[in-house]
C-alpha positions as CSV (number, residue, x, y, z in Angstrom):
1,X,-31.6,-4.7,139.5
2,X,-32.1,-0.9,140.6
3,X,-35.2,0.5,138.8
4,X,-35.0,3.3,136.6
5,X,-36.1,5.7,138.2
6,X,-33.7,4.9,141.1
7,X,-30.2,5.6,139.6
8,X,-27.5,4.7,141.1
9,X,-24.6,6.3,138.7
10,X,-26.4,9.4,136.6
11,X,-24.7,10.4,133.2
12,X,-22.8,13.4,134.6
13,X,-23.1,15.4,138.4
14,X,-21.9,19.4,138.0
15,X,-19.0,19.0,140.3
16,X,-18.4,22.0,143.1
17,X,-14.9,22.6,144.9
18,X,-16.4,24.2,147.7
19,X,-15.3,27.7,146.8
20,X,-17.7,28.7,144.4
21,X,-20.3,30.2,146.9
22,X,-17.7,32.7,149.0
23,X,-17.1,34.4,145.6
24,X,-20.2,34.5,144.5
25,X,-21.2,36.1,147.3
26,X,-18.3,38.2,146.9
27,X,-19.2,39.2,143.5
28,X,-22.8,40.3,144.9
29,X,-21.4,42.4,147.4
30,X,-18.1,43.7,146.5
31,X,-19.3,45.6,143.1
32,X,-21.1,45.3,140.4
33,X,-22.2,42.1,139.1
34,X,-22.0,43.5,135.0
35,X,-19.4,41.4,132.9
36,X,-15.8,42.2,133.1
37,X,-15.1,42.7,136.6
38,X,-12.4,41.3,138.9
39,X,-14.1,37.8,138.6
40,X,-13.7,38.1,135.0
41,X,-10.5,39.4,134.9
42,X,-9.2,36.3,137.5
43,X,-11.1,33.9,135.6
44,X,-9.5,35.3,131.9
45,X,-6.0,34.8,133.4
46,X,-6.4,31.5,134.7
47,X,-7.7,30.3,131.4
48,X,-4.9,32.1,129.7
49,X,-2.2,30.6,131.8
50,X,-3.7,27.4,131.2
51,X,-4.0,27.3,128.0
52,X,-0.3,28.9,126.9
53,X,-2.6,31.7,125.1
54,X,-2.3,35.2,124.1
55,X,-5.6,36.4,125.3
56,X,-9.3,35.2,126.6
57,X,-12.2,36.9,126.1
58,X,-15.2,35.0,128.6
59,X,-18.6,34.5,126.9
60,X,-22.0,33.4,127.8
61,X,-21.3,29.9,126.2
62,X,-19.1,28.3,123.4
63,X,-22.2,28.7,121.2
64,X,-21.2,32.2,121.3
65,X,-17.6,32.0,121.1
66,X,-18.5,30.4,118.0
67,X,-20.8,33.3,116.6
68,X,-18.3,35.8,116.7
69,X,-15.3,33.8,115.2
70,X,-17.8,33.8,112.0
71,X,-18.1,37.7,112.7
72,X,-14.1,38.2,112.8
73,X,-13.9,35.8,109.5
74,X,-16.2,38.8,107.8
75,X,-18.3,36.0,106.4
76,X,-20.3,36.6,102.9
77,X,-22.9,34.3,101.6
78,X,-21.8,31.8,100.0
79,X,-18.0,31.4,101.3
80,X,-17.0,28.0,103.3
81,X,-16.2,27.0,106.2
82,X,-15.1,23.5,106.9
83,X,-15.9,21.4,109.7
84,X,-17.0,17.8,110.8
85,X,-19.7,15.9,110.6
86,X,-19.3,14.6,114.0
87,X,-19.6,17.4,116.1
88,X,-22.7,19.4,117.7
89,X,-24.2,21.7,115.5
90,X,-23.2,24.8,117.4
91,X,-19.8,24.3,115.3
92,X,-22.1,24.6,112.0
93,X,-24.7,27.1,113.1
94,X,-22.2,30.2,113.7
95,X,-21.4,29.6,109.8
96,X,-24.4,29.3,108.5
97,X,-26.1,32.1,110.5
98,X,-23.2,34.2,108.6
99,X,-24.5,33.0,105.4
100,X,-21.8,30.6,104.8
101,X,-22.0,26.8,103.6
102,X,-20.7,24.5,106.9
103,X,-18.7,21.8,104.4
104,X,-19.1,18.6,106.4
105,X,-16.0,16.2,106.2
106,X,-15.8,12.7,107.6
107,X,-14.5,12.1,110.7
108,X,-11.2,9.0,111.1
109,X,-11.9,5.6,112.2
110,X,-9.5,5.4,115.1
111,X,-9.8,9.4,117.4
112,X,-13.1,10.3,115.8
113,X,-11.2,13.5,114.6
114,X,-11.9,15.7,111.5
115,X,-9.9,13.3,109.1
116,X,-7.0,16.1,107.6
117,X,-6.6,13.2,104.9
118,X,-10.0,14.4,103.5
119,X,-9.7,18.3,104.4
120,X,-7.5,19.4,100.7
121,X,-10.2,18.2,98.4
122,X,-13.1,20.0,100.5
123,X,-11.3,22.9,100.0
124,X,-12.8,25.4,97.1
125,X,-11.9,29.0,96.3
126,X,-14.8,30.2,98.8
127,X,-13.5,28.6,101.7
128,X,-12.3,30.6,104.5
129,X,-11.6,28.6,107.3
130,X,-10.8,24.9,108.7
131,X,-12.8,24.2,112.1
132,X,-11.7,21.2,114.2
133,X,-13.2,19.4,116.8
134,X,-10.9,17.9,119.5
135,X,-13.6,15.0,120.1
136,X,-13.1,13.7,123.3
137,X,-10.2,15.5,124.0
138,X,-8.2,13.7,121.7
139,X,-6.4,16.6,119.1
140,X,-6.7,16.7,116.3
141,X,-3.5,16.2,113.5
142,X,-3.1,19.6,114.0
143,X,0.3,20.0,111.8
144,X,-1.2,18.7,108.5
145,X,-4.6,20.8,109.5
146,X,-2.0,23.9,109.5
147,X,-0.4,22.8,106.5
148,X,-3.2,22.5,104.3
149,X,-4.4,26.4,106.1
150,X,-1.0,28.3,105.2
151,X,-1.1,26.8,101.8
152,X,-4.1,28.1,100.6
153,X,-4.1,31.1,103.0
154,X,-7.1,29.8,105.7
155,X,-8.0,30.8,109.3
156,X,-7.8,27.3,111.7
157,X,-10.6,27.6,114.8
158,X,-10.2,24.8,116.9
159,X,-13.8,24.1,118.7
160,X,-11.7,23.2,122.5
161,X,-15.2,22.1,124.3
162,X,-13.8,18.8,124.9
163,X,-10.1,19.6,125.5
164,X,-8.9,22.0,127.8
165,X,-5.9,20.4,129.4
166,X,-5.2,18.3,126.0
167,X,-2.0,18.4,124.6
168,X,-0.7,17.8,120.7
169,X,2.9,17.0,120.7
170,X,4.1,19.0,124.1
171,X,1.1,22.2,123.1
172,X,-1.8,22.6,124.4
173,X,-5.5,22.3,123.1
174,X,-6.4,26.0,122.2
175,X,-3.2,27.4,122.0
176,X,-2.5,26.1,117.9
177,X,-5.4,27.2,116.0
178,X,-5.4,31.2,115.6
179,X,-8.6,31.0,118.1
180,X,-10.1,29.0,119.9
181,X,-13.9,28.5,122.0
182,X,-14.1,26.9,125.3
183,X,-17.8,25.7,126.6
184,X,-18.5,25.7,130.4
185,X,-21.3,23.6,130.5
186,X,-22.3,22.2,133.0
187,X,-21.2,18.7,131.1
188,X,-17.8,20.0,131.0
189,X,-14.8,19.6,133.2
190,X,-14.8,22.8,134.2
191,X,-18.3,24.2,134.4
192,X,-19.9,27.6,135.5
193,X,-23.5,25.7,134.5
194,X,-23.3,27.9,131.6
195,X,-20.8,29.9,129.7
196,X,-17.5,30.1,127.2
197,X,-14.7,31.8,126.2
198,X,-12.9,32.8,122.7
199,X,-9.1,32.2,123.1
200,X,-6.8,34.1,120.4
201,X,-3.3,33.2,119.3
202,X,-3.3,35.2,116.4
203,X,-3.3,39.3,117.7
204,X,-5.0,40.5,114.2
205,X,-8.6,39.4,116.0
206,X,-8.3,40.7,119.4
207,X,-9.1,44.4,119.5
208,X,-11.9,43.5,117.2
209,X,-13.2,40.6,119.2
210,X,-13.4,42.8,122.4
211,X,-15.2,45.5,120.6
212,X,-17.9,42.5,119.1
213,X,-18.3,41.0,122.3
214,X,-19.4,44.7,123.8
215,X,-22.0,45.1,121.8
216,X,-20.3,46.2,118.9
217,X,-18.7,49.2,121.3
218,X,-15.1,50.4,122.0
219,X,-16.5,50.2,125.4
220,X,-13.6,48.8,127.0
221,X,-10.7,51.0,125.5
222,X,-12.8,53.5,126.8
223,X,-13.0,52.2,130.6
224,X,-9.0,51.9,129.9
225,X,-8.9,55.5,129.1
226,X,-7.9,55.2,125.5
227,X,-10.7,57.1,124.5
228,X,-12.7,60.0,125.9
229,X,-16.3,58.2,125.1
230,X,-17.3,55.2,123.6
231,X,-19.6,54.7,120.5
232,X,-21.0,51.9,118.1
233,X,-17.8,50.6,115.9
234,X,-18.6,47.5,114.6
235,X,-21.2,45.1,114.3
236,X,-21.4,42.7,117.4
237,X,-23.9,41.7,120.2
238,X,-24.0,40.9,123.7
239,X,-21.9,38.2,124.6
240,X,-20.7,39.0,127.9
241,X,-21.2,37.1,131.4
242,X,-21.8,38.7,134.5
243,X,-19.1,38.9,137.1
244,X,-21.6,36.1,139.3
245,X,-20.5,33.5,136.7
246,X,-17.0,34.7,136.3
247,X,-16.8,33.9,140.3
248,X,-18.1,30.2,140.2
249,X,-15.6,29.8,137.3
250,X,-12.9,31.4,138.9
251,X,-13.5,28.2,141.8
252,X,-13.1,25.5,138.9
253,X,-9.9,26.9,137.5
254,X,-8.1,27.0,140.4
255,X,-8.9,23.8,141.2
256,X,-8.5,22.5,137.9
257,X,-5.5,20.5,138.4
258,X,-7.9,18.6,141.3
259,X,-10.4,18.4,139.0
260,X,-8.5,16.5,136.6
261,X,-7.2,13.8,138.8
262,X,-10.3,13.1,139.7
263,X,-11.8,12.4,136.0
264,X,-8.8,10.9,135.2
265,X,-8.7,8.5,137.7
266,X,-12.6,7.3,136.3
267,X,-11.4,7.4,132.8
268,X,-8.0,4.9,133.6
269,X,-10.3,2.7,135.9
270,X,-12.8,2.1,132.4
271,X,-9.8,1.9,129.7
272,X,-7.9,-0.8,132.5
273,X,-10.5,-2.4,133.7
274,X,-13.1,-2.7,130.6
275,X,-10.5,-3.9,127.9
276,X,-10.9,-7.8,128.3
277,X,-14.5,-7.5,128.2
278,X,-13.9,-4.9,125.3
279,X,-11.5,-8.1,123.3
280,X,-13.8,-10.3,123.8
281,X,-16.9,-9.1,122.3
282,X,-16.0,-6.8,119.8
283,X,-16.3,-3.9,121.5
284,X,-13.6,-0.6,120.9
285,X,-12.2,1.3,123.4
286,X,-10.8,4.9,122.9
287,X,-7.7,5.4,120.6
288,X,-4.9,8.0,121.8
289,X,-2.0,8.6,119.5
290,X,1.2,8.1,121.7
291,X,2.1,11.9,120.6
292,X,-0.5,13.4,123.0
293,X,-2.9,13.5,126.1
294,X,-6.3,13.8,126.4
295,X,-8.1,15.4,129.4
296,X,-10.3,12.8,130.6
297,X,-13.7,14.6,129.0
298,X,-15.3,11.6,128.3
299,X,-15.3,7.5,127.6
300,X,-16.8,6.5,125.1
301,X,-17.3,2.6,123.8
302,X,-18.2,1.6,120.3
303,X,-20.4,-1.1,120.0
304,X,-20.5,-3.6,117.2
305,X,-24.2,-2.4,115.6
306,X,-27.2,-0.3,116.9
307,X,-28.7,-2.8,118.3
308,X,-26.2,-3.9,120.6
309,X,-26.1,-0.1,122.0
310,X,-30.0,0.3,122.1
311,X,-29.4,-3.2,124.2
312,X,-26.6,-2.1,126.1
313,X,-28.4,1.7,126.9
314,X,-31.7,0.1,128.4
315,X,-29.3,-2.7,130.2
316,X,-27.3,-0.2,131.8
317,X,-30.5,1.6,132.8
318,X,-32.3,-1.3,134.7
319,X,-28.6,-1.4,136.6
320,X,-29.7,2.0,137.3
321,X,-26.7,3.2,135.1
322,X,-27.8,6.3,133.1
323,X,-25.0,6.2,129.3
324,X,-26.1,7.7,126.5
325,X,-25.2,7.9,122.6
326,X,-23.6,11.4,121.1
327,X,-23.7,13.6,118.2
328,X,-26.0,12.7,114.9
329,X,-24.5,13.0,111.8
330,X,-24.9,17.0,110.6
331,X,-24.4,16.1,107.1
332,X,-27.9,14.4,106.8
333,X,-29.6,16.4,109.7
334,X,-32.4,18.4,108.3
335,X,-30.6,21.6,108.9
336,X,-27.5,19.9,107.4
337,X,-28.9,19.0,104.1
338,X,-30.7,22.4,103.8
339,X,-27.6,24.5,104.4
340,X,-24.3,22.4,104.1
341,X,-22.8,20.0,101.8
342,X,-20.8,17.0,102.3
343,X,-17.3,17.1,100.8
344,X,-16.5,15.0,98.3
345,X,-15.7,11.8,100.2
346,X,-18.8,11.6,101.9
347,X,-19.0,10.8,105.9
348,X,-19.5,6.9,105.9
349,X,-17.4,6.6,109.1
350,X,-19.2,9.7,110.7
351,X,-22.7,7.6,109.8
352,X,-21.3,4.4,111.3
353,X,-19.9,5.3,114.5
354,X,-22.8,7.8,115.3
355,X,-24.8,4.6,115.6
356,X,-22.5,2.8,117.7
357,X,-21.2,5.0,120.3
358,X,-22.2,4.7,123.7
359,X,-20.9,7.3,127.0
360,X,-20.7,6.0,130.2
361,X,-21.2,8.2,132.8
362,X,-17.5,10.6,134.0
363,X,-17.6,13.4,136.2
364,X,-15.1,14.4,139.0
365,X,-17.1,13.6,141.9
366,X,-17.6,9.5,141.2
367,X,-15.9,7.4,143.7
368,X,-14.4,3.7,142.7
369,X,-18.5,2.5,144.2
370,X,-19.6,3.9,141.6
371,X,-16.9,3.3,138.9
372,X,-17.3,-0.4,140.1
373,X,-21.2,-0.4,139.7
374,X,-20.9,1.2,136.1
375,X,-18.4,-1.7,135.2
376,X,-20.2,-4.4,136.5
377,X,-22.9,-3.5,134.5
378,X,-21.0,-3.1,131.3
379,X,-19.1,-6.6,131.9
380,X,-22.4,-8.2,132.7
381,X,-23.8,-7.1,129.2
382,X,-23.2,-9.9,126.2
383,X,-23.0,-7.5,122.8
384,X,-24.9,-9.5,119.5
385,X,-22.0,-11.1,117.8
């Protein structure tokens, strides 16, 4: 056994292309390192071209992204937004900082998804907008999330952290809601250590967005010439990155079809290589629908009870094998109780899987030594049946 403070696999390892230092050192010496400069503007198109989108504002982080979609919804106190449960509470807290009530809905049994079976009777003349979560990568049933919208005239965000390079029958992750965040996190498949971006589909938000995201300025029309001066507009803060992030970005994105093969090659290897140990004790693997792809952002396992995945966390640990658990239930989360509510089906699935799911480690630098050592470990542990 490797002692656990030796690890052999850790959870996740930022991965680096090799490019990212020669433009960052470009970005220190070619100009100025403020937001929005040629980094940004490379970066922007990349993840525009990727995504199918109209436009891409970059951000400090997805947190961000997430603040000013509640600033373009022109929240009031009291109006709704609905999300999951099972997400991380940067998808509530741009709400509720607005003064809005996050309205937690329970997630399905089989993707983990914001169930759209439950999303009509959530809905209330103060809601505003549908927020979904592509967990794992996985989409969300996007056509009945945009049916229930248009019906009773609602804004869909999809929260993309998990799925840039996802598809939903043949269209991209990002591209269907009328916006959409993206989180660069160092956790993510494409990481600048920290940062975001806010993708738009729908053209009403754009000009607004720009001018929110510049301090509430019409800064950038004015470095376009459009105006003579800029001034204060709107409301808005600062949620710009500098230029030296844009430039490590710009490395991921254009290695991003690199960077994929490489996750994806450690996701297949679990889902292949796990699933007899996964029949025969109980344990679930993953669920993707047939009518879409996922982009390798994480594997997750779902254990049959806590205790098996406290058992299974420390034995992975003492084969120095660092997994972890995910998201706690918002709905019953301090915060949650003080300002949300739960829709009117509850979140018993949300409750039970948030005790059950386990992570093993996936980033794009793992070779098959360490995919094998993470499996062994997991096919030498005997779940509580």
């Amino acid at each position: 056994m490797t002692p656990t403070n030796q690890l052999a696999v850790p959870f996740n390892k930022g991965y680096l292309t090799g490019d990212e230092t020669g433009y960052m050192q470009q970005a220190m010496t070619s100009g100025p390192m403020t937001g929005d400069g040629p980094f940004t503007k490379r970066a922007s198109a990349l993840l525009t071209e990727i995504i199918a989108a109209r436009h891409t504002l970059l951000t400090t982080s997805c947190t961000h992204a997430l603040d000013m979609t509640a600033l373009l919804l022109d929240l009031e106190p009291g109006d709704e937004v609905i999300l999951p449960s099972f997400t991380f509470c940067s998808t509530a807290n741009a709400y509720a900082l607005r003064g809005a009530v996050p309205v937690f809905v329970d997630c399905r049994p089989d993707t983990l998804n914001l169930d759209e079976r439950q999303v009509e009777a959530a809905v209330t003349g103060r809601t505003k907008a549908i927020v979904v979560v592509h967990y794992a990568g996985v989409a969300v049933e996007m056509d009945e999330i945009n049916a229930i919208a248009a019906k009773h005239g609602l804004v869909v965000i999809e929260d993309n952290a998990h799925g840039l390079g996802g598809t939903y029958r043949g269209r991209n992750l990002g591209s269907i809601g009328s916006m959409a965040t993206q989180s660069f996190h160092e956790t993510k498949n494409v990481q600048c250590g920290e940062g975001g971006a806010l993708i738009f589909n729908d053209e009403r938000f754009y000009e607004r967005a720009e001018i929110i995201r510049e301090k509430g300025t019409n800064r950038g029309q004015f470095f376009r010439g459009m105006v003579d001066k800029y001034r204060w507009i709107d409301i808005g803060s600062s949620y710009l990155p500098s230029d030296l992030l844009a430039a490590f970005l710009t490395a991921q994105l254009e290695h991003f079809g690199d960077i994929q093969r490489r996750r994806m090659h450690v996701w297949d290897s679990y889902h292949q290589r796990l699933a007899a140990w996964a029949g025969e004790h109980g344990v679930t693997q993953p669920t993707v629908p047939a009518d879409r792809e996922h982009p390798a952002h994480l594997y997750y396992l779902l254990l049959p009870d806590l205790d098996s995945r406290t058992g299974m966390l420390k034995h992975l640990l003492g084969h120095g094998v660092l997994g972890t658990f995910h998201y706690q239930p918002l709905h019953v989360a301090p915060a949650g109780e003080r300002f949300g509510r739960v829709g009117p089906e509850g979140c018993p699935v949300t409750e039970d899987v948030a005790d059950r799911l386990l992570r093993l480690p996936l980033y794009a630098g793992m070779d098959d030594a360490d995919i094998d050592t993470v499996i062994t470990a997991v096919e030498s542990y005997r779940p509580r049946g």
